[in-house]
N, C-alpha and C positions, 0 to 999 in steps of 0.2 A: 504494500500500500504506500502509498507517496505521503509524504510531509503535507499538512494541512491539519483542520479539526474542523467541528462540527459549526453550523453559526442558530444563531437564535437558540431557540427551543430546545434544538435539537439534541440528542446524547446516543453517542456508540455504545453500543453495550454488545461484550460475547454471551451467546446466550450459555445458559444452563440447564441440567434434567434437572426436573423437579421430581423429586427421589419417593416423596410419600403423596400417595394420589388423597391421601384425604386433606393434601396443604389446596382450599377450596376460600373463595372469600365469599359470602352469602350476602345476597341483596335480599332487597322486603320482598322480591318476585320468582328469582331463579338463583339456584347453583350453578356458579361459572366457575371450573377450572383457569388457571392465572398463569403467566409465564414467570421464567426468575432469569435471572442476568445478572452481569459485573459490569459495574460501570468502568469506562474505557476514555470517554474524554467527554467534557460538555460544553456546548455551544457559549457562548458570549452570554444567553441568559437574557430578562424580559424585562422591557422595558415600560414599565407607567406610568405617562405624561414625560416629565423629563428625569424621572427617576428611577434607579437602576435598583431590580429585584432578586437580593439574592439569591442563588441555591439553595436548595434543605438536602442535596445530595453531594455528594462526592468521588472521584476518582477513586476505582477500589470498592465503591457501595457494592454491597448485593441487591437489588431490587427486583421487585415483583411487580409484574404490566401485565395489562391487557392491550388487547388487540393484533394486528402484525405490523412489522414495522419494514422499512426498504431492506431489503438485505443484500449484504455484498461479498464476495468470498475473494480471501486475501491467500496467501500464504499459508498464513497460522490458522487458519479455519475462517469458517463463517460470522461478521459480525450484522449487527444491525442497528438501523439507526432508527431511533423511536425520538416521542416528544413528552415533554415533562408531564404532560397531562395525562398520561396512559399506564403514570407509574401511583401502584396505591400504596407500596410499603418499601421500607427500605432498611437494610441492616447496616 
């Protein structure tokens, strides 16, 4: 993969097996099984009005998303790039 990172939102994450199928997050309606990841790099981050919104994650995070994200295969394996809103936990 070339030099660069992510911009806005955006964050690389290698994915991970999620090892125990009962790790489920429960909405008022359905059981969704959830993805898990290492976080890898993060975009520049969001901005509201003219002020700049921290992260609550970090390079090295383990985090749990939903949904799919773009994926790219490098090298080292497969990563992927998702957005901070699809992530609901984070170690």
């Amino acid at each position: 993969m070339t030099k660069g990172k992510p911009v806005g939102t955006h964050i690389l994450i290698e994915p991970m097996k999620v090892d125990d199928l009962s790790e489920t997050i429960i909405t008022d309606f359905v059981k969704t099984e959830y993805q898990k990841g290492k976080v890898l790099a993060l975009g520049s981050g969001k901005i509201e009005g003219t002020e700049k919104i921290d992260w609550d994650i970090e390079v090295g995070d383990v985090v749990y998303y939903s949904g799919k994200g773009s994926e790219i295969n490098t090298e080292s394996g497969t990563k992927l790039f998702i957005r901070h809103g699809q992530i609901y936990w984070a170690e």
